[in-house]
TORMAR-173667 format. One record per residue (C-alpha): residue number from 1; residue in one letter; x, y, z. Coordinates in Angstrom, 3 decimals. Example, Ala and Ser with C-alpha at 12.3 -4.5 7.8 and 13.67 -1.06 7.14 Angstrom:
+-----+---------+----------+----------+----------+
: num : residuo :       xx :       yy :       zz :
+-----+---------+----------+----------+----------+
:   1 :       a :   12.300 :   -4.500 :    7.800 :
:   2 :       s :   13.670 :   -1.060 :    7.140 :
+-----+---------+----------+----------+----------+
//
This chain:
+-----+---------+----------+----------+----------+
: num : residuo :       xx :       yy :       zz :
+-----+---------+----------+----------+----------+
:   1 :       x :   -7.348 :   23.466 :   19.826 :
:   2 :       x :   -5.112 :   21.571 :   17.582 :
:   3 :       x :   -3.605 :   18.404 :   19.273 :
:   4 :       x :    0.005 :   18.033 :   19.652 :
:   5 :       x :    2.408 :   16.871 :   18.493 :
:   6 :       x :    1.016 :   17.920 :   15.034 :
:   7 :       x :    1.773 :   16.086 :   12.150 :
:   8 :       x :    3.295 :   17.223 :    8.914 :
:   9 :       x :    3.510 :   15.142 :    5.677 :
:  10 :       x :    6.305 :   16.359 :    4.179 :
:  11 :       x :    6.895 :   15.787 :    0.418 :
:  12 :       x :   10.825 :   15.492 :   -0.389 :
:  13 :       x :   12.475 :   15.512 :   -4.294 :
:  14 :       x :   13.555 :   17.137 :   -7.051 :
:  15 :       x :   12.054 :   19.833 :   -9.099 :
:  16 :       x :    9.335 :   19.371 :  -11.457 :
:  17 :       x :    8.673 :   15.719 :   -9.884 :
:  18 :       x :    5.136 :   15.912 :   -9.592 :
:  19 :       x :    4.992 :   16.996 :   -5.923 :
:  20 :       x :    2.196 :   19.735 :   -6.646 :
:  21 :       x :   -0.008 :   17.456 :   -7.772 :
:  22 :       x :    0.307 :   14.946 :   -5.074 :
:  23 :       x :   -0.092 :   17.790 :   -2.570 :
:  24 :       x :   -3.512 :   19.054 :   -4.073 :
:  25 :       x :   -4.355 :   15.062 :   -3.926 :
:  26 :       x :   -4.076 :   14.902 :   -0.222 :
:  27 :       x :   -5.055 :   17.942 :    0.270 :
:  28 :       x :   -8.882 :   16.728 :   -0.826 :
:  29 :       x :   -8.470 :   14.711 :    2.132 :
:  30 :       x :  -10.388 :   15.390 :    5.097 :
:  31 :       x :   -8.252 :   16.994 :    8.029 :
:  32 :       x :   -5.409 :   17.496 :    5.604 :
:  33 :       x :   -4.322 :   21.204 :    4.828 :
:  34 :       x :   -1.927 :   21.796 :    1.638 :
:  35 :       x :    0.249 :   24.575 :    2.289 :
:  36 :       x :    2.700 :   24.193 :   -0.864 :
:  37 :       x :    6.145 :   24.966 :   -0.587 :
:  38 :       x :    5.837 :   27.053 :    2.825 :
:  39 :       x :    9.758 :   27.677 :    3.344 :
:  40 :       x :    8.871 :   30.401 :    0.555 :
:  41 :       x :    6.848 :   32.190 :    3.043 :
:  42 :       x :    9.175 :   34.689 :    3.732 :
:  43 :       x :   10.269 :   34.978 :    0.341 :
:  44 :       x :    7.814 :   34.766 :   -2.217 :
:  45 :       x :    4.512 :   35.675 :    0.078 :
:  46 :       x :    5.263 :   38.080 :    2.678 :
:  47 :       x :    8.241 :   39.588 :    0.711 :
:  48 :       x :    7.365 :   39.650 :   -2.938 :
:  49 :       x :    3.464 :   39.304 :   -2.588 :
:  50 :       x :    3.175 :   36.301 :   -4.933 :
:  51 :       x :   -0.317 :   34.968 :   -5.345 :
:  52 :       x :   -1.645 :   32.003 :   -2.957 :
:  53 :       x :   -3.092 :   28.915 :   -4.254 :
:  54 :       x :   -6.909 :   31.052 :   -3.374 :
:  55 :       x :   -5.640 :   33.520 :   -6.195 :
:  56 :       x :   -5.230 :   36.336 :   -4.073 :
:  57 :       x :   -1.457 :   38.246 :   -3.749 :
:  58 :       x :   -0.420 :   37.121 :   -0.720 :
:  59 :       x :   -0.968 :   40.104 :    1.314 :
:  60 :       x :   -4.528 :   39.976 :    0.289 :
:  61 :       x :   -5.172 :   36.338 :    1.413 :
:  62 :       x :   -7.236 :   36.066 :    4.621 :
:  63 :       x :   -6.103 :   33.352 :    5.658 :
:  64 :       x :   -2.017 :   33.594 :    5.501 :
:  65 :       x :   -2.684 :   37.325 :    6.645 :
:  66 :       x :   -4.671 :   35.839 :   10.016 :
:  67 :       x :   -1.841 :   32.761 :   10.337 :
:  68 :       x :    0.888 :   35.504 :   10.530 :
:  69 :       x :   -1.057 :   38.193 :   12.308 :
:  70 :       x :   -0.991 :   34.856 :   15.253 :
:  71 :       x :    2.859 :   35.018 :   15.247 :
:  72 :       x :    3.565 :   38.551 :   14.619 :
:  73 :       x :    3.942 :   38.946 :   18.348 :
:  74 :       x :    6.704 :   36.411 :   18.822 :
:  75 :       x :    8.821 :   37.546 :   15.301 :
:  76 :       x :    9.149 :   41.036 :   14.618 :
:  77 :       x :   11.427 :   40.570 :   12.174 :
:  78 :       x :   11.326 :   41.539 :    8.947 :
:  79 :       x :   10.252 :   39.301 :    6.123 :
:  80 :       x :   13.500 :   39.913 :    4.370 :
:  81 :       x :   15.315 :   39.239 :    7.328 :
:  82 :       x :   13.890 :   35.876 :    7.669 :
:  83 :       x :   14.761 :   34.875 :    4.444 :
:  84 :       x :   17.976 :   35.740 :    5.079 :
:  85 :       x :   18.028 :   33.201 :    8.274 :
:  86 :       x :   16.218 :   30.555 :    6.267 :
:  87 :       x :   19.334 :   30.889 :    3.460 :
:  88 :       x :   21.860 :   30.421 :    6.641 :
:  89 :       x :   20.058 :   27.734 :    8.583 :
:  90 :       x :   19.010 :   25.534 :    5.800 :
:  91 :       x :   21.514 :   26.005 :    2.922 :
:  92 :       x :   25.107 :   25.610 :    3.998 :
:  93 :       x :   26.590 :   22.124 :    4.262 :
:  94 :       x :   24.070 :   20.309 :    3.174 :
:  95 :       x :   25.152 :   16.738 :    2.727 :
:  96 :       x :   27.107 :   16.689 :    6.019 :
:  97 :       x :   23.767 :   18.305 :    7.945 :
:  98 :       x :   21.978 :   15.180 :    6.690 :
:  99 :       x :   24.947 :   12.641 :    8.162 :
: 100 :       x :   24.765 :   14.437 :   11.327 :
: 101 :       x :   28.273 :   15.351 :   11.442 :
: 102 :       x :   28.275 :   17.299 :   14.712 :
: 103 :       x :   30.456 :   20.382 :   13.730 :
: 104 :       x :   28.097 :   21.117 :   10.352 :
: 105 :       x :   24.690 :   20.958 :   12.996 :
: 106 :       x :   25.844 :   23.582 :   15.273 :
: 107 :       x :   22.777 :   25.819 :   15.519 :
: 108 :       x :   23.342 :   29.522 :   15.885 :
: 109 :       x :   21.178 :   31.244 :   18.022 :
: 110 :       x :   19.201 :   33.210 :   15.190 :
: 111 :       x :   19.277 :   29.713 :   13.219 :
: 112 :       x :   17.599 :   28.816 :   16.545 :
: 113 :       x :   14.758 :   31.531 :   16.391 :
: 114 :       x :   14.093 :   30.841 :   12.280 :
: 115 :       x :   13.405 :   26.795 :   13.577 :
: 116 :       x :   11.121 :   28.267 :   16.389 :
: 117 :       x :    9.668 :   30.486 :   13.905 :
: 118 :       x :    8.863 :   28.002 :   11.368 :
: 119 :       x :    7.528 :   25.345 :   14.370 :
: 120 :       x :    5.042 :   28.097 :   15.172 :
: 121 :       x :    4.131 :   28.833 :   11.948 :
: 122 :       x :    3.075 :   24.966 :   11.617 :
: 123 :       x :    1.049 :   25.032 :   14.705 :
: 124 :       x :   -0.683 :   28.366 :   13.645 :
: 125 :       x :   -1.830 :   27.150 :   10.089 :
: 126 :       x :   -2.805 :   24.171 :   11.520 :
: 127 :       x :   -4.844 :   26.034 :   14.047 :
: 128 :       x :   -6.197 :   28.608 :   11.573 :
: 129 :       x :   -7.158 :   25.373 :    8.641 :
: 130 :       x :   -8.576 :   23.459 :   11.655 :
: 131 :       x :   -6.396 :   20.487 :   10.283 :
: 132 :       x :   -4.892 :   17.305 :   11.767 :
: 133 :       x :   -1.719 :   16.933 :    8.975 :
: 134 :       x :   -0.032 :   19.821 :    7.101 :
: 135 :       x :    1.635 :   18.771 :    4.007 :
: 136 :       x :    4.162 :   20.635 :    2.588 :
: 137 :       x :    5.953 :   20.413 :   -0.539 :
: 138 :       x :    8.692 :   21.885 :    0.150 :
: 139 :       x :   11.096 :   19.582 :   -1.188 :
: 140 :       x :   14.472 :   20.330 :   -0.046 :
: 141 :       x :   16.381 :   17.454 :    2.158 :
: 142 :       x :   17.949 :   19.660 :    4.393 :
: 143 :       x :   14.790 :   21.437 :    5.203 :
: 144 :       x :   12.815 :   18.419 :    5.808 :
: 145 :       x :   15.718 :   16.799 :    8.246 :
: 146 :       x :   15.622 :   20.218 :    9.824 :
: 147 :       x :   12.116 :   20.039 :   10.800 :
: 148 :       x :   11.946 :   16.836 :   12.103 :
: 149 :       x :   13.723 :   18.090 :   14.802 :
: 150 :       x :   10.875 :   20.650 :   15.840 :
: 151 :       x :    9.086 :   19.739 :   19.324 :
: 152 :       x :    5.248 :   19.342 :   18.892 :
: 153 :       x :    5.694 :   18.601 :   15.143 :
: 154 :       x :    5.429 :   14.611 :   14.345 :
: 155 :       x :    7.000 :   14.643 :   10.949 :
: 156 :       x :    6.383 :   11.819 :    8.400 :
: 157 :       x :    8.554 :   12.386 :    5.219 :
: 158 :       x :    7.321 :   11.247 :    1.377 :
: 159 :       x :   10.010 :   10.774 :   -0.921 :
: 160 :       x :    8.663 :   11.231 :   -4.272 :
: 161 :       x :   11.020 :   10.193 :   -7.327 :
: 162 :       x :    9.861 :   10.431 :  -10.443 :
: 163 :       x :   12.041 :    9.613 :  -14.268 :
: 164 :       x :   15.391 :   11.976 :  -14.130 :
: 165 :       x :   14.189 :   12.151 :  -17.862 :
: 166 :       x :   11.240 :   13.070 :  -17.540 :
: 167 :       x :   12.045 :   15.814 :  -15.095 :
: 168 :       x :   14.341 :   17.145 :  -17.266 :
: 169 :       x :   12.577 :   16.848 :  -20.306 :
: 170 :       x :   10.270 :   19.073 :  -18.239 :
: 171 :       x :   12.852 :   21.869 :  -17.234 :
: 172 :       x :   13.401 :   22.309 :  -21.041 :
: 173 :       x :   10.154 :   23.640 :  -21.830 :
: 174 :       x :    9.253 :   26.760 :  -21.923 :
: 175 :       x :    6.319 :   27.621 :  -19.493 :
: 176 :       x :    4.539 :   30.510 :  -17.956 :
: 177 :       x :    4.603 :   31.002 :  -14.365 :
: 178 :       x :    1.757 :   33.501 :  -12.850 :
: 179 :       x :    2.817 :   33.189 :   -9.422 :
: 180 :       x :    5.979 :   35.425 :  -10.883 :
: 181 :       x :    5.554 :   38.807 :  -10.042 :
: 182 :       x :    6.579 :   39.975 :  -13.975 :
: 183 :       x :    4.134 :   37.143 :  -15.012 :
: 184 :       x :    7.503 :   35.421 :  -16.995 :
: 185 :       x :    8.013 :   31.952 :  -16.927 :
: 186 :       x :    9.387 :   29.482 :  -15.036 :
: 187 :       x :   13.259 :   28.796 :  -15.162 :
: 188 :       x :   15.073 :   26.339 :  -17.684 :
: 189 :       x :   17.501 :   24.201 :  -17.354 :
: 190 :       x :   19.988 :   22.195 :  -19.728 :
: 191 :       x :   19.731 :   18.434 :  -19.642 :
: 192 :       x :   23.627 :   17.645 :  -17.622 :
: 193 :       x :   22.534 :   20.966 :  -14.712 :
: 194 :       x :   18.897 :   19.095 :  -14.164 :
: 195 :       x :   20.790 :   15.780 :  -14.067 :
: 196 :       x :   22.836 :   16.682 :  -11.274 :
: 197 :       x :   20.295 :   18.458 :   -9.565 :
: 198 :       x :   18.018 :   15.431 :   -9.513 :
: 199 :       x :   21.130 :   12.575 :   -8.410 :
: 200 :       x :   22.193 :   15.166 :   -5.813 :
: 201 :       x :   18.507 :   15.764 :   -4.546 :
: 202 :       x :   17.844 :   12.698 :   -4.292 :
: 203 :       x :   20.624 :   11.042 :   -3.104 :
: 204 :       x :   20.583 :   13.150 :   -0.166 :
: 205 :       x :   16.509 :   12.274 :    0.271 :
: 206 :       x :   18.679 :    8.625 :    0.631 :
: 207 :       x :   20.165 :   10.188 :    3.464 :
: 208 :       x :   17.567 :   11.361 :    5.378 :
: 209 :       x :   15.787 :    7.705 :    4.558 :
: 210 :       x :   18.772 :    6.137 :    6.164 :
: 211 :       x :   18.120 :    8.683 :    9.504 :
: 212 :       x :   14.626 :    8.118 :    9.535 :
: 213 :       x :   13.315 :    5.221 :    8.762 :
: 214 :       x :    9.913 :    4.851 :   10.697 :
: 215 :       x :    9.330 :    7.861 :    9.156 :
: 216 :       x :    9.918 :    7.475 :    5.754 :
: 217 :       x :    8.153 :    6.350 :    2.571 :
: 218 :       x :    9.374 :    6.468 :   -1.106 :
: 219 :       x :    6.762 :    6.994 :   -3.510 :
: 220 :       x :    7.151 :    6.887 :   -7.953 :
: 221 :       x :    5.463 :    9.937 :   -9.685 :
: 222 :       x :    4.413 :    7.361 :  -12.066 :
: 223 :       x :    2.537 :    4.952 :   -9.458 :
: 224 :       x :    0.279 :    7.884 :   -8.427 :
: 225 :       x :   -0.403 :    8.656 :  -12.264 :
: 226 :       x :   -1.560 :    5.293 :  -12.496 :
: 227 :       x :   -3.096 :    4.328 :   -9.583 :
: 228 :       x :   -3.952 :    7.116 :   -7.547 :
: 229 :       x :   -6.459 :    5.892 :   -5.377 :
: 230 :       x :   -3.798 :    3.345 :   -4.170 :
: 231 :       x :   -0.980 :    5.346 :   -3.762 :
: 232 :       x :   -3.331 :    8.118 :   -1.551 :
: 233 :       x :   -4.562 :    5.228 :    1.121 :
: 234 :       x :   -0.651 :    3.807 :    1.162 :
: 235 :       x :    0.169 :    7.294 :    2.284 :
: 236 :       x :   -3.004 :    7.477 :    4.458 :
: 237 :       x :   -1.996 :    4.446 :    6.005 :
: 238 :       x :    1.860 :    5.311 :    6.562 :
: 239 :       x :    0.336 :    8.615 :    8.287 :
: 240 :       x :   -1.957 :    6.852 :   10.093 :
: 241 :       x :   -5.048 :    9.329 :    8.911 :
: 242 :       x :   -7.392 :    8.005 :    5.633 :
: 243 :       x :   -6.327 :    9.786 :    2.714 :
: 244 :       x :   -8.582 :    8.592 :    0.066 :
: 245 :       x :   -8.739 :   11.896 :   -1.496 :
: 246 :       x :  -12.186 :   13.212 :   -3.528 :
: 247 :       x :  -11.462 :   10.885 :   -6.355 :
: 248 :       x :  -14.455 :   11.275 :   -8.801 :
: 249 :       x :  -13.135 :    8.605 :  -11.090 :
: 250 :       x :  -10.171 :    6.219 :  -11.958 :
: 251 :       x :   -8.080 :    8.885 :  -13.466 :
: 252 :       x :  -10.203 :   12.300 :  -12.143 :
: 253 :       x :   -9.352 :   14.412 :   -9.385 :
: 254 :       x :  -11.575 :   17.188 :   -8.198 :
: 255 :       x :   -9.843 :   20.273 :   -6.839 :
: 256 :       x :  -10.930 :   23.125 :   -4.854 :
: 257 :       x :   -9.419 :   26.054 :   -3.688 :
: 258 :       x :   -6.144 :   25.891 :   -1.126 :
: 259 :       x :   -4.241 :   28.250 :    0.609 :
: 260 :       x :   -0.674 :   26.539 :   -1.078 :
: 261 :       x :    2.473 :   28.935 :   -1.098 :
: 262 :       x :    4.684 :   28.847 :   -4.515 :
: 263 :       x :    5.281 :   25.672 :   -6.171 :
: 264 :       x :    4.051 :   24.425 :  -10.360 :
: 265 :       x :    1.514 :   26.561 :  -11.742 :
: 266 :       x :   -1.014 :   23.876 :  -11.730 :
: 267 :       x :   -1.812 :   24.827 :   -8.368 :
: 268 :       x :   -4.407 :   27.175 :   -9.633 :
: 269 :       x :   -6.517 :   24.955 :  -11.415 :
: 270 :       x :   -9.689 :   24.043 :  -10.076 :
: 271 :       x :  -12.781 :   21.563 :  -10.552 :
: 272 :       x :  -11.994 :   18.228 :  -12.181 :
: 273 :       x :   -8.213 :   17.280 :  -13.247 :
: 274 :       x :   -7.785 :   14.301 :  -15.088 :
: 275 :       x :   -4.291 :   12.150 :  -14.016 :
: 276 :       x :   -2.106 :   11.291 :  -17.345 :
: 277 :       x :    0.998 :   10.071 :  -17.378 :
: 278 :       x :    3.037 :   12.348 :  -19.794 :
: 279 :       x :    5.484 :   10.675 :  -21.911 :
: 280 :       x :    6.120 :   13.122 :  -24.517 :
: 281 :       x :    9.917 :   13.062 :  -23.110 :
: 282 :       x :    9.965 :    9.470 :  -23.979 :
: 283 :       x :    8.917 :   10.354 :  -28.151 :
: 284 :       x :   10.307 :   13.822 :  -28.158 :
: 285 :       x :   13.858 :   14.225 :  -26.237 :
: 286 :       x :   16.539 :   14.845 :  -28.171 :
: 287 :       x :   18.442 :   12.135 :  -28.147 :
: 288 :       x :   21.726 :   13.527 :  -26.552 :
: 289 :       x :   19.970 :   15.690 :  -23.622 :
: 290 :       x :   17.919 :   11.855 :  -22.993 :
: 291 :       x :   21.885 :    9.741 :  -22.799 :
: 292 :       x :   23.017 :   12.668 :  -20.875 :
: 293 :       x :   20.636 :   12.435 :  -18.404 :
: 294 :       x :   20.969 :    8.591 :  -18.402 :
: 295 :       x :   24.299 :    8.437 :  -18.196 :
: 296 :       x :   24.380 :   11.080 :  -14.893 :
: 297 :       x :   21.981 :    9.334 :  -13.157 :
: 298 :       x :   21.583 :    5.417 :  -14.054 :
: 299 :       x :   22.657 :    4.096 :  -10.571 :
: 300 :       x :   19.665 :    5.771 :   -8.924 :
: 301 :       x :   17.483 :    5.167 :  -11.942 :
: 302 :       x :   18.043 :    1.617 :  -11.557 :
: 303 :       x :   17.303 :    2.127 :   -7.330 :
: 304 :       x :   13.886 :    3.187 :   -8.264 :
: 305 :       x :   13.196 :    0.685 :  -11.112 :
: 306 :       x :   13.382 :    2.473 :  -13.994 :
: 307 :       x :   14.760 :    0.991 :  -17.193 :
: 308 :       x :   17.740 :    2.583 :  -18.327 :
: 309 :       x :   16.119 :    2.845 :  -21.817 :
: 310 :       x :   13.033 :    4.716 :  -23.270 :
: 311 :       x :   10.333 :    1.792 :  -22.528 :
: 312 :       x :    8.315 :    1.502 :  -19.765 :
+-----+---------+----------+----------+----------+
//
């Protein structure tokens, strides 16, 4: 049996801020189980059959196939249904959710089941992956302040920021995404709609430090790159479990196969992954898409120490 409460390591931010990477990290640790981005569970595995981190379409993974078969008793529904429930639960009023404003927290009662649903769901992978922490990737503020409020769950939060450049110097590329079903590639975004995104993201990830802060530590993209075996025991240490990942070397990270739902591409690489710091945004960015940026999100960039120029 899997003690309670169980713990969850969940990793908060924008898009494309380095979060699968970090996940797969700690995920090398002993009794740590990556799950990915698991609030697409309903969407992207049991509804549209994307591929799990093992490689194998959802519906043919043993593992997520046993974790669900554990909980099919308690939620008949539909995985279309619980999407649908996620969408209402998690999406609406987002800011004022994180303030606590009492009248935007109201929980319906099929909000209620979806938030017993998911705490289940935690225990069961847990159970099924034999693990002490889950980490999930999810990202999204509101989702993470929702689960903190799940009994049995003992929820530490990572707030990973990483260069609003960068990130959306990285939502300009073109890149191909096999975990879509038409085997496309993964969306792209203008410079000002990735801007927002990130100050709003994170801004709110602000909020939820400011509601929880024994629970809460912030985390640069660009520390890990560079010192990953550092950054891995901080977290270890915040979680209270040793998270010194299988680190063959100062930059090398050997990867094996997880179970991780949606989330960057790289999650199906295996073997040994060498840790770079990519600054091709910082040669390369057009120079209007990089002031753009700047200018849309300098009071956070400055929050998290990063020059308001190109060099660092």
């Amino acid at each position: 049996m899997i003690d309670t409460p169980l713990k969850v390591l969940y990793i908060l931010g924008s898009g494309r801020n380095g979060s699968t990477v970090l996940a797969d990290a700690l995920g090398t640790a002993p009794g740590m189980e990556n799950v990915g981005e698991i609030h697409w569970i309903w969407d992207r595995g049991a509804g549209e059959n994307r591929p799990c981190g093992c490689g194998e379409p959802f519906a043919d993974c043993v593992f997520w196939q046993g974790v669900l078969s554990d909980i099919a008793a308690v939620a008949p529904q539909p995985a279309a249904e619980r999407a649908k429930v996620r969408y209402a639960t998690l999406e609406g009023l987002a800011p004022l959710r994180l303030l606590g404003r009492r009248w935007a927290n109201r929980i319906r009662p099929r909000q209620r089941e979806y938030l017993e649903l998911t705490r289940r769901l935690y225990l069961a992978t847990a159970q099924a992956a034999e693990a002490e922490v889950i980490v999930d990737s999810s990202k999204r503020p509101v989702y993470g302040q929702a689960i903190t409020r799940l009994e049995d769950l003992d929820v530490h939060i990572v707030h990973l920021v990483r260069d609003a450049r960068a990130v959306a110097f990285s939502w300009r590329r073109k890149k191909r995404n096999p975990d879509r079903p038409d085997g496309g590639y993964m969306a792209r975004y203008p410079a000002w709609k990735s801007a927002v995104g990130w100050a709003v993201w994170n801004a709110m990830g602000e909020l939820l430090r400011w509601r929880r802060k024994d629970r809460f530590l912030q985390v640069r993209y660009e520390d890990f790159i560079r010192d990953p075996q550092g950054v891995l025991e901080s977290i270890g240490e915040f979680i209270g479990l040793e998270a010194t990942a299988a680190l063959s070397g100062v930059q090398e990270l050997m990867l094996s196969s997880n179970h991780s739902i949606s989330g960057n591409p790289s999650k199906f690489e295996k073997g040994a992954i060498k840790l770079r710091e990519d600054r091709e945004w910082a040669a390369s960015m057009e120079a209007k898409d990089f002031w753009t940026t700047t200018l849309l999100t300098w009071p956070l960039l400055l929050r998290y120490r990063y020059p308001l120029g190109k060099g660092h």
